[in-house]
Legacy VTK file of the C-alpha trace (Angstrom):
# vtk DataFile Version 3.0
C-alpha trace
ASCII
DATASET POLYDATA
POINTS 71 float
68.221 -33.698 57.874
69.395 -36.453 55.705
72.034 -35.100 53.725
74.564 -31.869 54.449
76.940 -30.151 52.965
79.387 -27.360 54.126
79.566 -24.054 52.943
82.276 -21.235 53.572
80.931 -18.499 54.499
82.262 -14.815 55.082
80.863 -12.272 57.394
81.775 -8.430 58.087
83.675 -9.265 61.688
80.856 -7.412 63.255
77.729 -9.706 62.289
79.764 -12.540 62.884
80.673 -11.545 66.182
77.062 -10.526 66.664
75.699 -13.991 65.407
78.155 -15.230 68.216
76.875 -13.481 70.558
73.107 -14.325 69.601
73.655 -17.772 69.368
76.018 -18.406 73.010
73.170 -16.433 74.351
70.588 -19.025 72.463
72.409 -21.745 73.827
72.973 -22.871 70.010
76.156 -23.228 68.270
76.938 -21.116 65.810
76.590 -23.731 62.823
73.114 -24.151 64.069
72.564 -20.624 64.478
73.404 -20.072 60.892
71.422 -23.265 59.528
68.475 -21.520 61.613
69.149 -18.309 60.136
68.982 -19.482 56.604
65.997 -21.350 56.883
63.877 -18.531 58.609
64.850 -16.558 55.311
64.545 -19.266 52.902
60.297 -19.726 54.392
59.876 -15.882 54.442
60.707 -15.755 50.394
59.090 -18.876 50.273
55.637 -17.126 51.644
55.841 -13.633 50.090
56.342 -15.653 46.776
53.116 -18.221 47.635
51.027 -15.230 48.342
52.325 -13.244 45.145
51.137 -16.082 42.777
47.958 -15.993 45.063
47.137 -12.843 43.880
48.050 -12.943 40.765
45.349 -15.632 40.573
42.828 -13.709 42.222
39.706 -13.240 40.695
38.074 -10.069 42.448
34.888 -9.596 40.279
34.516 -13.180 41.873
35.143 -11.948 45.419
33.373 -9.072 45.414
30.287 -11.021 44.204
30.724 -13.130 47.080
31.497 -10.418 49.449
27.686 -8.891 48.436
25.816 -12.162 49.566
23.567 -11.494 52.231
23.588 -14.710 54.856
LINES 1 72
71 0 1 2 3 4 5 6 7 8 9 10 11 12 13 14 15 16 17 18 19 20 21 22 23 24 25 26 27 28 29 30 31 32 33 34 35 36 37 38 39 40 41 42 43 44 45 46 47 48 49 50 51 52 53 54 55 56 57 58 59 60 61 62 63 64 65 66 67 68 69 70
């Protein structure tokens, strides 16, 4: 990571205490918890919105025609 920047962020006292719990019991801190966190959710738009524009590409007369091939 080459460049960071903070962020305040506010949790409902029960996730935070939660993340604290998950993360003392990760061995992480909770800053790197959170980073974690955030980047898990960040790749899991990232891939539903890859595999939307996938489809939205698809061509399934073209599949299906390749689907048929015997071989």
């Amino acid at each position: 990571m080459s460049e960071t920047s903070t962020y305040p962020l506010r949790l409902p006292r029960s996730l935070k205490e939660a993340a604290e719990r998950l993360s003392k019991e990760d061995g992480t801190s909770m800053n790197q918890f959170g980073a974690v966190a955030v980047a898990e959710k960040v790749s899991a738009l990232a891939t539903a919105r890859f595999f939307a524009d996938r489809k939205a590409r698809a061509n399934f007369a073209a599949f299906d025609k390749i689907m048929r091939r015997r071989g």
